[in-house]
N, C-alpha and C positions, 0 to 999 in steps of 0.2 A: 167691555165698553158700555157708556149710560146711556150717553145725551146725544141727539143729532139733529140737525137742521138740513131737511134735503129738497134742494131747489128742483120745484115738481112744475113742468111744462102742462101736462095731460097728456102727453105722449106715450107709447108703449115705452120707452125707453126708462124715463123718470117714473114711472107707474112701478116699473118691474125691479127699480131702484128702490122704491117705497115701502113696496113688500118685502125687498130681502131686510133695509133699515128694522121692519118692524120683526125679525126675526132674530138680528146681529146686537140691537140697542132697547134697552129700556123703556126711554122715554123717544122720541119722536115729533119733532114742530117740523111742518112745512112751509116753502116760500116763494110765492108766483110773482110774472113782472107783468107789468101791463105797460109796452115801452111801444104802444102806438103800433103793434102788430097789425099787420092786415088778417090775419086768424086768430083775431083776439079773444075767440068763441071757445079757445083753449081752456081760457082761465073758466069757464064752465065748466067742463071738464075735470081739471086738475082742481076745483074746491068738492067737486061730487068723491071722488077718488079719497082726496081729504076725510073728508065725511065719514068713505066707505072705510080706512084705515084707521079711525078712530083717534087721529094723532092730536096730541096736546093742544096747538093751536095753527089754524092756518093763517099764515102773512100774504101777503098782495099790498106789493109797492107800484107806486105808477113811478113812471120815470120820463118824463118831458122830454129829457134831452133829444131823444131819439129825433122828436119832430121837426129838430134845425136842420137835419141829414138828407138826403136824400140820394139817389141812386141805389139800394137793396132794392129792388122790388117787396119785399118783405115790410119795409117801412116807409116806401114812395108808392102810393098807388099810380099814379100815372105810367110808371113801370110796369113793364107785364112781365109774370110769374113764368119761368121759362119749362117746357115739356121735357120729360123723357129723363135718361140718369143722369146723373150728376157727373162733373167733367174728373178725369183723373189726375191729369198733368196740373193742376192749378185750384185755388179757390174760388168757388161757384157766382155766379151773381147775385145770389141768395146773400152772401156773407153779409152780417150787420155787423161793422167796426166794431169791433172791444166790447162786441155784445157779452161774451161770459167773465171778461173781466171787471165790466161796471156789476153781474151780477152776484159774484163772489163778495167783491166789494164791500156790497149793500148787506149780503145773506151775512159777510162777516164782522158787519156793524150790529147784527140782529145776535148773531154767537156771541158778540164781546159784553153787550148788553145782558143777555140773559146767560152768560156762563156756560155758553156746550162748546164745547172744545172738539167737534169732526162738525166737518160741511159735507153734506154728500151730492156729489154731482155725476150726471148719470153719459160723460161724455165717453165715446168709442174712436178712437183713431182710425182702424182699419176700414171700415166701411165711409168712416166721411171725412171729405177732403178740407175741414174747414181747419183754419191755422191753430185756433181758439181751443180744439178738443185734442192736441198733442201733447205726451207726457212733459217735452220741453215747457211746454206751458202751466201744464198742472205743478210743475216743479216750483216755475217759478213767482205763480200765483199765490203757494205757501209758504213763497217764504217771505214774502210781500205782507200777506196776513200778521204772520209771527212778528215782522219789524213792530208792525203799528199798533197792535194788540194791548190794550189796558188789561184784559184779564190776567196775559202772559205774565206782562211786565208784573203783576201785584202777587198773582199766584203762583209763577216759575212751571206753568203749566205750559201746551203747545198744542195749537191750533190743528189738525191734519184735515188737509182735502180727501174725502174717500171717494175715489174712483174705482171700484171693481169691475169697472168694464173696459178698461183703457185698453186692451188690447183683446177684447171680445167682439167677434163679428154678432153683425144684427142676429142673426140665427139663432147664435151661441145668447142672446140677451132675450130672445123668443123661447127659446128652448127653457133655460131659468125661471121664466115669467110662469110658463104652463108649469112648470114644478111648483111652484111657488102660490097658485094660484089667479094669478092676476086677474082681474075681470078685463080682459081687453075687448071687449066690447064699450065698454065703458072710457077707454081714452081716443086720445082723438090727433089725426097725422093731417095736416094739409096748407099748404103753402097759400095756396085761393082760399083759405077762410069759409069755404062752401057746405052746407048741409044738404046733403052727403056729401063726402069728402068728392071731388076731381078726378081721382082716381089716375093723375097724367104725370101732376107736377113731381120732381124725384124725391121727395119723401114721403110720398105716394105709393108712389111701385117699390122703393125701399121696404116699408111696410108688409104692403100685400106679397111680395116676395117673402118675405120673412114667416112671416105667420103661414102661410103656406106650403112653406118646406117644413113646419115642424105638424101639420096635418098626420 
């Protein structure tokens, strides 16, 4: 494998995606969204990481749409960020509508353009309940990509979403990071947008949970 574009949050999640990319692929460009987060102190974050990875080049897209929405707390401030875990029977009030499908999207107008043929995205099903991070979706996110695809179409090549985490618990994606080296000091988790992180909101305590059991 050569080429990869891995859409990097500043999260431990996409950090620990970052490093395995730069172990799995050659070359390496990353791609941040600025879609009116209320933690949008991420994208700090995730260009430091950038930096710290050395990868070809970092992208940061802004995306407007986000700001016609409202109800996530995540992109309605007037919302408040809800405490403690995440629910299990349902998706969270965190969810942002077709937030990872505008951002494959986008990341795959950046592959068709510049010719990398994997998207890496760092989503886990078992730990989070969001509809967006399920295999059914990553399924059929690529083959979404492949229809539309100039590069495809010209070169008979094929797009692949790499997910190597789609069926790893947080733990299991902490546990890989310390292998791997990750600077998780350096990324950044928090629903509130706050410096230091909340410490409340559930990808918070997901986190600190995480990195904790692998102590």
């Amino acid at each position: 494998m050569s080429k990869i574009l891995v859409l990097l949050s500043g999260g431990m999640d996409s950090a620990t995606l970052l490093w395995l990319a730069r172990k799995e692929f050659s070359r390496v460009w990353t791609i941040s969204f600025n879609y009116g987060q209320r933690h949008r102190v991420e994208l700090k974050y995730a260009e430091e990481l950038a930096c710290l990875a050395n990868v070809e080049d970092h992208i940061v897209v802004d995306m407007p749409l986000y700001r016609s929405l409202k109800g996530s707390p995540l992109i309605d401030e007037s919302s408040e960020v809800p405490e403690g875990e995440y629910p299990s029977e349902e998706p969270p009030p965190t969810t942002v509508p077709m937030r990872n499908l505008n951002f494959i999207a986008t990341a795959g107008a950046f592959a068709d353009y510049l010719e990398i043929d994997h998207i890496g995205i760092g989503v886990h099903s078992l730990d989070t309940p969001y509809p967006d991070c399920r295999p059914e979706f990553v399924s059929a996110a690529e083959a979404a990509l492949n229809a539309g695809s100039v590069m495809v179409t010209k070169r008979k090549l094929r797009i692949h979403l790499w997910t190597p985490f789609i069926g790893k618990t947080k733990r299991e994606i902490a546990l890989l990071g310390k292998e791997l080296g990750v600077p998780f000091e350096k990324t950044y988790s928090c629903y509130k947008g706050t410096e230091p992180p909340c410490g409340k909101c559930p990808t918070c305590i997901q986190r600190e949970e995480a990195l904790k059991s692998i102590l």
